[in-house]
mmCIF file of the N, C-alpha and C atoms, coordinates in Angstrom:
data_MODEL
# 
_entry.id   MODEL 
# 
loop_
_atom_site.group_PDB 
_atom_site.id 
_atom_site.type_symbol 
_atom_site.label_atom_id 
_atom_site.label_alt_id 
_atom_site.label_comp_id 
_atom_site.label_asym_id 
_atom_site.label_entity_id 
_atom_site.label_seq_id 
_atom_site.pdbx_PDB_ins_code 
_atom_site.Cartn_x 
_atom_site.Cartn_y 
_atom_site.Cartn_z 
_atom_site.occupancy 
_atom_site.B_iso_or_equiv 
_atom_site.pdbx_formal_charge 
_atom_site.auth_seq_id 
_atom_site.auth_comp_id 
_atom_site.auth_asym_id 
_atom_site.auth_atom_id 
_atom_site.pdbx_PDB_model_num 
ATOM 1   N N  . UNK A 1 1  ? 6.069  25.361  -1.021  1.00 0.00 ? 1  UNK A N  1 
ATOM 2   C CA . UNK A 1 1  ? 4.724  25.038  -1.467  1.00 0.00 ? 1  UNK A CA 1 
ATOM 3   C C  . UNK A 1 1  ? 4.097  26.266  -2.115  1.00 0.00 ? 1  UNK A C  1 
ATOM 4   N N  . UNK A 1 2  ? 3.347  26.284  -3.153  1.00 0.00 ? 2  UNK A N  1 
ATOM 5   C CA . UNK A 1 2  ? 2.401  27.118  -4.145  1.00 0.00 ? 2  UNK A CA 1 
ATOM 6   C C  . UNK A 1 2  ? 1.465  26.752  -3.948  1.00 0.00 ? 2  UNK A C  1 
ATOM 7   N N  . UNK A 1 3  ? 0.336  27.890  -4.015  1.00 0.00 ? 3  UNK A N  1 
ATOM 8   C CA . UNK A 1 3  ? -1.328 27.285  -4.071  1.00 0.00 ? 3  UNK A CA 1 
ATOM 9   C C  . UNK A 1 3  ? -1.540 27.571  -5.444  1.00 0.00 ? 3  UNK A C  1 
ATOM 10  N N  . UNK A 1 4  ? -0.654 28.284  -6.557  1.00 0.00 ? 4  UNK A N  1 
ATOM 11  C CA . UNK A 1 4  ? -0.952 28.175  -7.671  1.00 0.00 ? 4  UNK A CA 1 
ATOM 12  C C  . UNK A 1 4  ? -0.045 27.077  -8.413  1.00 0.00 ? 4  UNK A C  1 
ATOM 13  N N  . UNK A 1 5  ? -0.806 26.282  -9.964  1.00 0.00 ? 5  UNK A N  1 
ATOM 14  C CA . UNK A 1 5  ? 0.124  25.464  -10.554 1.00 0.00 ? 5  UNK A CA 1 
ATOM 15  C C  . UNK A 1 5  ? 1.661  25.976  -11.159 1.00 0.00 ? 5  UNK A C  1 
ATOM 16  N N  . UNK A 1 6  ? 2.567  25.746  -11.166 1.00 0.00 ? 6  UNK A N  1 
ATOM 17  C CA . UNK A 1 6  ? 3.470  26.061  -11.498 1.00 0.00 ? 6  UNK A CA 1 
ATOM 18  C C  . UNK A 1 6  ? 3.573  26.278  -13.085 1.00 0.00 ? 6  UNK A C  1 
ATOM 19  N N  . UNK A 1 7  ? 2.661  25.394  -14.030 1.00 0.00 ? 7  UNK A N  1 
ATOM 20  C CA . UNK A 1 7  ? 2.374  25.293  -15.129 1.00 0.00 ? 7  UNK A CA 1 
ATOM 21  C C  . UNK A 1 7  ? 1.614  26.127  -15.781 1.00 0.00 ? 7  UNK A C  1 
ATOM 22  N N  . UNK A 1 8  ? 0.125  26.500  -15.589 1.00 0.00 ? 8  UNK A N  1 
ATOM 23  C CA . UNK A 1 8  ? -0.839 27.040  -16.241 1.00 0.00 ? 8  UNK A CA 1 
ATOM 24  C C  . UNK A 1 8  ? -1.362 28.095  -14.761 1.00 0.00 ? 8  UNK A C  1 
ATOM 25  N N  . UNK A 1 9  ? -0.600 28.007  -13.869 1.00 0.00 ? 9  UNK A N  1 
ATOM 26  C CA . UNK A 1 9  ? -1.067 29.272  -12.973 1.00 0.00 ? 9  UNK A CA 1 
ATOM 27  C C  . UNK A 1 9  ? -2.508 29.422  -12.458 1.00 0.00 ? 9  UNK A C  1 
ATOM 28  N N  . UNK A 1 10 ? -2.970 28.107  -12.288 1.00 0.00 ? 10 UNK A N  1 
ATOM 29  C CA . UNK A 1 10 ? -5.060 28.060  -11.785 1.00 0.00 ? 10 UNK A CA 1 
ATOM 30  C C  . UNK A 1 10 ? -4.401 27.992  -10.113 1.00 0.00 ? 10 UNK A C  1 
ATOM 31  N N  . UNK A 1 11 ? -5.614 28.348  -9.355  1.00 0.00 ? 11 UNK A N  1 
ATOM 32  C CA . UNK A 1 11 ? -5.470 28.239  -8.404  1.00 0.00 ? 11 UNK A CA 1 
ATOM 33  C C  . UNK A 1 11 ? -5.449 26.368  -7.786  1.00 0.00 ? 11 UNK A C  1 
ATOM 34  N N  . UNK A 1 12 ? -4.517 26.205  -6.911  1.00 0.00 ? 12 UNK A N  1 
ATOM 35  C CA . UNK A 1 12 ? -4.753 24.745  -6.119  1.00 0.00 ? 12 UNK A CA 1 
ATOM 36  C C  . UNK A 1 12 ? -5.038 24.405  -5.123  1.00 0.00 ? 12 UNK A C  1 
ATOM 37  N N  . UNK A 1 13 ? -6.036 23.912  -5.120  1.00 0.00 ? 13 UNK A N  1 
ATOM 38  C CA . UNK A 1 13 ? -7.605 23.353  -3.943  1.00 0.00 ? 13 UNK A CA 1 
ATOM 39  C C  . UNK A 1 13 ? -7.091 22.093  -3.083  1.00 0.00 ? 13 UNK A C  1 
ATOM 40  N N  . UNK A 1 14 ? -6.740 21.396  -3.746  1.00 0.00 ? 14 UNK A N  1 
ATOM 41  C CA . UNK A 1 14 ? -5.887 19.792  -3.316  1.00 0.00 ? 14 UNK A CA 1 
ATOM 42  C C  . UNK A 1 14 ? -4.859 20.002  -2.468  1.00 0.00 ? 14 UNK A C  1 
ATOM 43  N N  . UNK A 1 15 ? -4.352 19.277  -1.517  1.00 0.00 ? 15 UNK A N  1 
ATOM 44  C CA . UNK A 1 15 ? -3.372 19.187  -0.285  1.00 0.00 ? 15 UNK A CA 1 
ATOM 45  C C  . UNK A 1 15 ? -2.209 18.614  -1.033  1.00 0.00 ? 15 UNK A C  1 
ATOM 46  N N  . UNK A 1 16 ? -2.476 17.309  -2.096  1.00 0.00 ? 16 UNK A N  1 
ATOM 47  C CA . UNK A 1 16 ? -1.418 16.876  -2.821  1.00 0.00 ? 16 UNK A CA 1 
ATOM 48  C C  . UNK A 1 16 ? -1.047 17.731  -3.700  1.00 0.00 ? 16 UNK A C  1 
ATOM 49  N N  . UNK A 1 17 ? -2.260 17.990  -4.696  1.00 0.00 ? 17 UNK A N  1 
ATOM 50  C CA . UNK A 1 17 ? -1.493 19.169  -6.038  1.00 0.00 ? 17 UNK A CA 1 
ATOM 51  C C  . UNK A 1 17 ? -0.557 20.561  -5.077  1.00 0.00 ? 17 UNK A C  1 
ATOM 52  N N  . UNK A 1 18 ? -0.973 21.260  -4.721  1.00 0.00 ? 18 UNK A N  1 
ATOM 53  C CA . UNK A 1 18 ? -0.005 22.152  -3.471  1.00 0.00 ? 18 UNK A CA 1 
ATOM 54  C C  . UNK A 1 18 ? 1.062  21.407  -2.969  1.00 0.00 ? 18 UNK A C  1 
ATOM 55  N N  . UNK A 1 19 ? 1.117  20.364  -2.119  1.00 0.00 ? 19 UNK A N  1 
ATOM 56  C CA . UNK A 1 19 ? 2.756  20.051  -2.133  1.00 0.00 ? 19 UNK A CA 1 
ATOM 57  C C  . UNK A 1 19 ? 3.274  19.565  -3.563  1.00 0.00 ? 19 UNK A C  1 
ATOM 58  N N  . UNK A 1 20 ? 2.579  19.715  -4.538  1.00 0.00 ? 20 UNK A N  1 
ATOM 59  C CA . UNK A 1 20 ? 3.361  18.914  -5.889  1.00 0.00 ? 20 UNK A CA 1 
ATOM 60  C C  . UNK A 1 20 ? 3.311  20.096  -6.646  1.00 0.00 ? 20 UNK A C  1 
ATOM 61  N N  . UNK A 1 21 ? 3.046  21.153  -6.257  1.00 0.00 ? 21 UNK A N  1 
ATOM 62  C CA . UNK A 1 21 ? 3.135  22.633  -7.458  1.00 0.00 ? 21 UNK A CA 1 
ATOM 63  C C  . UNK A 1 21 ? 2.333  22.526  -8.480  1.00 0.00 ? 21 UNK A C  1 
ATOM 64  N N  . UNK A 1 22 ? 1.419  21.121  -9.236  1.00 0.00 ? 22 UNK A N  1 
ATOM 65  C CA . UNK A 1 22 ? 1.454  21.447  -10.382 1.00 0.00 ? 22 UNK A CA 1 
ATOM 66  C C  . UNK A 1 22 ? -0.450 20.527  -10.024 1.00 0.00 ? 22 UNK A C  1 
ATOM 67  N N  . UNK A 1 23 ? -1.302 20.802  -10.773 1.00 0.00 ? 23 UNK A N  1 
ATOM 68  C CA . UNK A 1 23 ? -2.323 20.533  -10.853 1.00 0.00 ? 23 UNK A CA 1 
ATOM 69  C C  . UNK A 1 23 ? -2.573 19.112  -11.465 1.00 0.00 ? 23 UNK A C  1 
ATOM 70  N N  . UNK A 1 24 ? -3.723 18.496  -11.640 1.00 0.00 ? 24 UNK A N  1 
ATOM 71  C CA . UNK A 1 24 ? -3.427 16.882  -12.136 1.00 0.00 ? 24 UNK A CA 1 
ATOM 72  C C  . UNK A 1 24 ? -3.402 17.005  -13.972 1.00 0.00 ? 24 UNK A C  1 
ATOM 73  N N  . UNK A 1 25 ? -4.444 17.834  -14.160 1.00 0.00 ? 25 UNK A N  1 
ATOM 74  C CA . UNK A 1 25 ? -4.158 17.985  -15.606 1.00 0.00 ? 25 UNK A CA 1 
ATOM 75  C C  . UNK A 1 25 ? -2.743 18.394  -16.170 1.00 0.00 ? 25 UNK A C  1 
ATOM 76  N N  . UNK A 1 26 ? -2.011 18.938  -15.414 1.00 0.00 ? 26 UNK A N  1 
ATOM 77  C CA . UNK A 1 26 ? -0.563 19.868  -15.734 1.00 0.00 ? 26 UNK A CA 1 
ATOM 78  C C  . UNK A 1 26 ? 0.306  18.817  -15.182 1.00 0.00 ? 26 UNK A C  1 
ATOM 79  N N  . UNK A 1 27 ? 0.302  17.882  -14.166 1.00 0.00 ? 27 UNK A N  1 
ATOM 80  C CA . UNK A 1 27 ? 0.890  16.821  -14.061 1.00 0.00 ? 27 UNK A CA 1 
ATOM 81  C C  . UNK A 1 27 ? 1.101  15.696  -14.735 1.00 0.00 ? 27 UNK A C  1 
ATOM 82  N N  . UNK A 1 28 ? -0.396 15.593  -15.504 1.00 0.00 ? 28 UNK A N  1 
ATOM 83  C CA . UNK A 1 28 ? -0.554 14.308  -16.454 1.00 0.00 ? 28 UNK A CA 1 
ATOM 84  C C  . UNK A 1 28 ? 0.423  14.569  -17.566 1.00 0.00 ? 28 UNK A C  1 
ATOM 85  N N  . UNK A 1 29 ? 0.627  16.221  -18.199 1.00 0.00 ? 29 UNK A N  1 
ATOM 86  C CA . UNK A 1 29 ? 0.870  16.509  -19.559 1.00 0.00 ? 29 UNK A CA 1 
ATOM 87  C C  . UNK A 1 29 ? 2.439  16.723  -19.336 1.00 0.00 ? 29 UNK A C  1 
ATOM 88  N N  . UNK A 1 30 ? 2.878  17.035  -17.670 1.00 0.00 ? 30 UNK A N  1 
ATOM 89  C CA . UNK A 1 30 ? 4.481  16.630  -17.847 1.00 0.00 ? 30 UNK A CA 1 
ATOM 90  C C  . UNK A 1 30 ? 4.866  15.259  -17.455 1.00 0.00 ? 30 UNK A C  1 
ATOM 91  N N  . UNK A 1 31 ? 4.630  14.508  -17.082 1.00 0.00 ? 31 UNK A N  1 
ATOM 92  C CA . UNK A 1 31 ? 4.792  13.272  -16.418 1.00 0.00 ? 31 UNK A CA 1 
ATOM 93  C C  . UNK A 1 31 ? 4.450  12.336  -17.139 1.00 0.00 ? 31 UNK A C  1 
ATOM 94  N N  . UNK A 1 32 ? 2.819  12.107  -17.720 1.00 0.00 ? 32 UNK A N  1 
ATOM 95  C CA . UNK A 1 32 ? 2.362  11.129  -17.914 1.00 0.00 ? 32 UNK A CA 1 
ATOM 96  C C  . UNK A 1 32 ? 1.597  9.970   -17.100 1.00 0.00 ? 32 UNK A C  1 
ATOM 97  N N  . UNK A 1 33 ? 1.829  10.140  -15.909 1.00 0.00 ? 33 UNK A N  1 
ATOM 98  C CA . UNK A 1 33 ? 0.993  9.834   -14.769 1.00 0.00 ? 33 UNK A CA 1 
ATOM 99  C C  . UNK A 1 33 ? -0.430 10.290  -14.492 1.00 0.00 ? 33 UNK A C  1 
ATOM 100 N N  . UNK A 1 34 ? -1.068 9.182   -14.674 1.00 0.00 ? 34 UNK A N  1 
ATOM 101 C CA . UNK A 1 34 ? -2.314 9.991   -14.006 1.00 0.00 ? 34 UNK A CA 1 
ATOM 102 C C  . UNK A 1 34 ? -2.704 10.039  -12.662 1.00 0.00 ? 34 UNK A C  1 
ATOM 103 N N  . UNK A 1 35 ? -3.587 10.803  -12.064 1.00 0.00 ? 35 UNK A N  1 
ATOM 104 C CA . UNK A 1 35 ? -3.875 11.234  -10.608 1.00 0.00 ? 35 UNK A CA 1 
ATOM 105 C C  . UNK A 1 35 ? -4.842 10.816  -10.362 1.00 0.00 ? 35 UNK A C  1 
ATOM 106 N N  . UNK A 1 36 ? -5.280 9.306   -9.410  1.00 0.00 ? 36 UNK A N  1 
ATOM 107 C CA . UNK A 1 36 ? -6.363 8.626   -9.105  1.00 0.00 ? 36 UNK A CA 1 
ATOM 108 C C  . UNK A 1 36 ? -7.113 9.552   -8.097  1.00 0.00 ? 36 UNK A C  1 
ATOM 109 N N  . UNK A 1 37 ? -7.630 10.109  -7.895  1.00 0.00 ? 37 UNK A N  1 
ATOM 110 C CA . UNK A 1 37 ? -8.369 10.232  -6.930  1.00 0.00 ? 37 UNK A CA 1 
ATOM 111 C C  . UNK A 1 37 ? -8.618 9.883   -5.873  1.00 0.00 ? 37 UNK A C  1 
ATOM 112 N N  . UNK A 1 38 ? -9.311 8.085   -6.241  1.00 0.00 ? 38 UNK A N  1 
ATOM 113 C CA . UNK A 1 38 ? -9.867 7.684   -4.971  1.00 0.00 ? 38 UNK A CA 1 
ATOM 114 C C  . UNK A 1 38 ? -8.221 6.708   -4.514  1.00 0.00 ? 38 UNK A C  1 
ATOM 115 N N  . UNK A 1 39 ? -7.368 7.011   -5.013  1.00 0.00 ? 39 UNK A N  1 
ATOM 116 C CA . UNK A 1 39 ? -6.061 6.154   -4.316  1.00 0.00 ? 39 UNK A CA 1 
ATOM 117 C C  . UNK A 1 39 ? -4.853 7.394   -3.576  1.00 0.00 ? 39 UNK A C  1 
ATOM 118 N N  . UNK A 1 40 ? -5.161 8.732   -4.520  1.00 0.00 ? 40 UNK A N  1 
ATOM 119 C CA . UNK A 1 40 ? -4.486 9.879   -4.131  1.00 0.00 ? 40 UNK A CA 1 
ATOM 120 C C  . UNK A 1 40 ? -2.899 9.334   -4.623  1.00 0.00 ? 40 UNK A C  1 
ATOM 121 N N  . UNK A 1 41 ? -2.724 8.362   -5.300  1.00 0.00 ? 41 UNK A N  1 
ATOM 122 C CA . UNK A 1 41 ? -0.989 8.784   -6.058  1.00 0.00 ? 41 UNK A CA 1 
ATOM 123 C C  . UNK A 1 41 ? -0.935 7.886   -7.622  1.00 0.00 ? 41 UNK A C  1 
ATOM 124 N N  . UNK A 1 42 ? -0.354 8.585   -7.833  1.00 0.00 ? 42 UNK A N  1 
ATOM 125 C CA . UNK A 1 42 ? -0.462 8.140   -9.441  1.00 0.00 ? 42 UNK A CA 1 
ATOM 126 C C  . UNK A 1 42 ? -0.262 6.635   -10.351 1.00 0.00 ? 42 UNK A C  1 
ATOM 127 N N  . UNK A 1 43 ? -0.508 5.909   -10.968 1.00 0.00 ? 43 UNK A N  1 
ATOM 128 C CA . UNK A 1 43 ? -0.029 4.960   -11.648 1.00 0.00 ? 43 UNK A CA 1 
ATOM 129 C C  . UNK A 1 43 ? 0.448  4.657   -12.760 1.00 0.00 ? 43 UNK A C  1 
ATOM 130 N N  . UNK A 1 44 ? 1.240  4.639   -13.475 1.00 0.00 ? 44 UNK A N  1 
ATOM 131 C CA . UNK A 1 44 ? 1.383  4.564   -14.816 1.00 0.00 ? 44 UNK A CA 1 
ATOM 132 C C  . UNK A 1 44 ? 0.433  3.324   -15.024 1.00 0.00 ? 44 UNK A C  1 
ATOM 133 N N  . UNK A 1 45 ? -0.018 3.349   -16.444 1.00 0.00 ? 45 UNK A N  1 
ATOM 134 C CA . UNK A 1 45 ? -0.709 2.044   -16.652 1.00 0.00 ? 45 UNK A CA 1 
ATOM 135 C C  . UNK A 1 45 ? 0.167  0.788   -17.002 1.00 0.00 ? 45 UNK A C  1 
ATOM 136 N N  . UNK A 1 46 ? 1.225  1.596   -17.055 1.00 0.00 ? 46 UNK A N  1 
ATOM 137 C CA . UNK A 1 46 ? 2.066  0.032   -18.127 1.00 0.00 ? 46 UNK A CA 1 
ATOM 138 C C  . UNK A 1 46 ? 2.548  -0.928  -16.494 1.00 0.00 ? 46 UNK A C  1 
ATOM 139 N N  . UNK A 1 47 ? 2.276  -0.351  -15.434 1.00 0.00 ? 47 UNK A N  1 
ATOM 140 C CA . UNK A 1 47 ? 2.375  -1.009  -13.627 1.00 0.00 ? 47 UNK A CA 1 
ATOM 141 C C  . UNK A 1 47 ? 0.951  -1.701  -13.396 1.00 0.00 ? 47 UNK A C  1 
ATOM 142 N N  . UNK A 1 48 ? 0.160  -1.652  -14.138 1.00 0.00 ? 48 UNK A N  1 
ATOM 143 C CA . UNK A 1 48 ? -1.298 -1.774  -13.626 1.00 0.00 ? 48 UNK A CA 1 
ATOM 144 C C  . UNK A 1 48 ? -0.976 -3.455  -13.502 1.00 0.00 ? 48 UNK A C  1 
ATOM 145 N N  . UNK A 1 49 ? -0.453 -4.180  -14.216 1.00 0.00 ? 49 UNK A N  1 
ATOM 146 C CA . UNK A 1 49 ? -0.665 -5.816  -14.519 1.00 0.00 ? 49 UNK A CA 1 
ATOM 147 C C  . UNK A 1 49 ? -1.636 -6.231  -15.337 1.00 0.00 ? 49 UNK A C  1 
ATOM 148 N N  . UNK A 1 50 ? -1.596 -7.390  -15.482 1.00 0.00 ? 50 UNK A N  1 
ATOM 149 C CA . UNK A 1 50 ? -3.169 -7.537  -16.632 1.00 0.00 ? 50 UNK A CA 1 
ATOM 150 C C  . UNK A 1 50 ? -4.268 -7.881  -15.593 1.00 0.00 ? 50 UNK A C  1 
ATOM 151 N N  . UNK A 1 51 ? -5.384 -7.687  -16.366 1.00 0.00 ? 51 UNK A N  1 
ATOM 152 C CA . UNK A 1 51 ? -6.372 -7.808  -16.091 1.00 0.00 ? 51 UNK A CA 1 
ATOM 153 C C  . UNK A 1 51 ? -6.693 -9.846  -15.443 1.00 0.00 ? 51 UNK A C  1 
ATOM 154 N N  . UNK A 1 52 ? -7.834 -9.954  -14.447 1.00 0.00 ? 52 UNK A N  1 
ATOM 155 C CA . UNK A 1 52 ? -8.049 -11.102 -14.144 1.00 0.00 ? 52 UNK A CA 1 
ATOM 156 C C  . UNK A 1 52 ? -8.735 -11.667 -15.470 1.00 0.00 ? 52 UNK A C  1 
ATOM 157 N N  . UNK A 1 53 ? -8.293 -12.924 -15.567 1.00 0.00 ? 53 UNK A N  1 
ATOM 158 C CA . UNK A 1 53 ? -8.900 -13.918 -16.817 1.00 0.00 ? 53 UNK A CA 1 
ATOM 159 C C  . UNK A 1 53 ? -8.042 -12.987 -18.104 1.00 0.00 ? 53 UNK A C  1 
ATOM 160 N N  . UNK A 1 54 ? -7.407 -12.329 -18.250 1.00 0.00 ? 54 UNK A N  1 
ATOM 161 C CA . UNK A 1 54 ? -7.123 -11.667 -19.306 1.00 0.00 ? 54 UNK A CA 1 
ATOM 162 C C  . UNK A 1 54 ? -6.130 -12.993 -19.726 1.00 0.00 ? 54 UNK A C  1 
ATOM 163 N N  . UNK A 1 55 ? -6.064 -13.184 -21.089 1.00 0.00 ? 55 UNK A N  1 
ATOM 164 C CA . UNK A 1 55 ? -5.419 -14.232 -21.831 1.00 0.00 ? 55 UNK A CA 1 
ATOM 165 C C  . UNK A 1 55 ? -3.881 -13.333 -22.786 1.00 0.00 ? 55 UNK A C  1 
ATOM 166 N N  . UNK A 1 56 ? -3.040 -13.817 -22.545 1.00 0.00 ? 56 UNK A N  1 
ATOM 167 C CA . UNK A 1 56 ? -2.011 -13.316 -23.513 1.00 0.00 ? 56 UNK A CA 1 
ATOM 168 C C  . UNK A 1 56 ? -2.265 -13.562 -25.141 1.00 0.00 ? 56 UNK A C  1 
ATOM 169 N N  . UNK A 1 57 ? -1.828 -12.905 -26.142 1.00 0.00 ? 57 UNK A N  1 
ATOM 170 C CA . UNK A 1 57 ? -1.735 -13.725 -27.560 1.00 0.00 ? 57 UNK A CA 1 
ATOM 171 C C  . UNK A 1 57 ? -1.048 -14.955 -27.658 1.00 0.00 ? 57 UNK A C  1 
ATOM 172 N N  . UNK A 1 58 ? -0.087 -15.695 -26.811 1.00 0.00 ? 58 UNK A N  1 
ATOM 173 C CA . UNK A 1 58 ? 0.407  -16.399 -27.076 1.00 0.00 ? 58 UNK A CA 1 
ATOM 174 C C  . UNK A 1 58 ? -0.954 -17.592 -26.016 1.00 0.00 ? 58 UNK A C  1 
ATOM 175 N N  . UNK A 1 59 ? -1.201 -17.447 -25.099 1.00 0.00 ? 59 UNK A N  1 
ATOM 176 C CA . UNK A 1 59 ? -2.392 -18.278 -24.614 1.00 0.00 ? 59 UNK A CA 1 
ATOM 177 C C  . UNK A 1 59 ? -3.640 -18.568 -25.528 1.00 0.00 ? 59 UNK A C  1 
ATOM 178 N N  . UNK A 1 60 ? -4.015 -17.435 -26.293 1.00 0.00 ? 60 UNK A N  1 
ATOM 179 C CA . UNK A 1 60 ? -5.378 -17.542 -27.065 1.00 0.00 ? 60 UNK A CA 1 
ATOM 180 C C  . UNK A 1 60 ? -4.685 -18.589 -28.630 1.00 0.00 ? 60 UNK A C  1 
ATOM 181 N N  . UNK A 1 61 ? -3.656 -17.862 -28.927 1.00 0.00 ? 61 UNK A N  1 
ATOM 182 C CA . UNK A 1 61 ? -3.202 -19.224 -30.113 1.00 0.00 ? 61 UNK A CA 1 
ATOM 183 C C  . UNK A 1 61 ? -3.046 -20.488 -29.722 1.00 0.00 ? 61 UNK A C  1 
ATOM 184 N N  . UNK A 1 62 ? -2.480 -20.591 -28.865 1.00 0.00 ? 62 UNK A N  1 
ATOM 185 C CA . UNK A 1 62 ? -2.511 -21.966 -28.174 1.00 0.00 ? 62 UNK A CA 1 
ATOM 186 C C  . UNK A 1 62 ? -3.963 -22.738 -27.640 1.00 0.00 ? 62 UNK A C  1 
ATOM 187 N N  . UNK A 1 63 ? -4.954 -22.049 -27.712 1.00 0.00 ? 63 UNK A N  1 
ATOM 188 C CA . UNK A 1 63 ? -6.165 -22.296 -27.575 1.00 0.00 ? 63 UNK A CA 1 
ATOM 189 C C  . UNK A 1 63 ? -7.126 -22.319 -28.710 1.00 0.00 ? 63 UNK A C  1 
ATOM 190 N N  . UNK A 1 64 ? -6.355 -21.232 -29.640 1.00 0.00 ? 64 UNK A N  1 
ATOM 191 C CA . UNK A 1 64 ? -7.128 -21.765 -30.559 1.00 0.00 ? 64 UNK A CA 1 
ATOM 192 C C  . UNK A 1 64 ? -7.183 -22.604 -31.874 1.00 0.00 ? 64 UNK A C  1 
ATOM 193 N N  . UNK A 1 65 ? -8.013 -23.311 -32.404 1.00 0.00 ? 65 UNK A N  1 
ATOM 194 C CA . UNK A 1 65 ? -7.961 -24.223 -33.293 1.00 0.00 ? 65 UNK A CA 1 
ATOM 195 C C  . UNK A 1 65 ? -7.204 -23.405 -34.993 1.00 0.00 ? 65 UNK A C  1 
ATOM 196 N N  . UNK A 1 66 ? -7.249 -22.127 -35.332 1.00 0.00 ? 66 UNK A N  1 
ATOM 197 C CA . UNK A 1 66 ? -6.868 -21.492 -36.250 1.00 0.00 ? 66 UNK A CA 1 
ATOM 198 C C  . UNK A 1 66 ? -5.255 -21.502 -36.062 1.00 0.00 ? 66 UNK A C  1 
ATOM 199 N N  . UNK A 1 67 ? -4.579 -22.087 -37.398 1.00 0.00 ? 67 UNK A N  1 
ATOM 200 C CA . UNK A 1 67 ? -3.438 -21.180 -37.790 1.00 0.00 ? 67 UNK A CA 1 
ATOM 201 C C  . UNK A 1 67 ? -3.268 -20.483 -38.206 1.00 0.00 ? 67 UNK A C  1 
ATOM 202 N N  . UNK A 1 68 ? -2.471 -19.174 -37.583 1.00 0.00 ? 68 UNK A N  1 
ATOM 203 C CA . UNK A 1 68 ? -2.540 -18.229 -38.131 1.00 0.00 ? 68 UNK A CA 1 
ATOM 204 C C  . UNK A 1 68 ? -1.098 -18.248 -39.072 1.00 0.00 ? 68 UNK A C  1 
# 
């Protein structure tokens, strides 16, 4: 374990960033993950699922009166 980032060398305040070496900004920019906060572990967004009521393109053509 490091209390500094392994990346950009700031000091680390967080219990997670310290066992993970690397800070959330320096995590986001190797990974791509971002660091929720209020969940404490990361999600990619493309895991998130869609949104409630969210309609696919193929649902909204089928709904709607336009050919496209």
């Amino acid at each position: 374990m490091t209390h500094k980032c392994r990346k950009c060398g700031k000091k680390l305040t967080d219990p997670e960033s310290i066992k993970r070496g690397f800070g959330p900004e320096c995590w986001y920019q190797l990974t791509g993950h971002h660091i929720d906060k209020t969940k404490r572990h990361s999600v990619p967004e493309d895991e998130e699922g869609p949104l409630p009521g969210q309609l696919s393109i193929f649902d909204y053509l089928a709904e709607s009166d336009e050919v496209i």
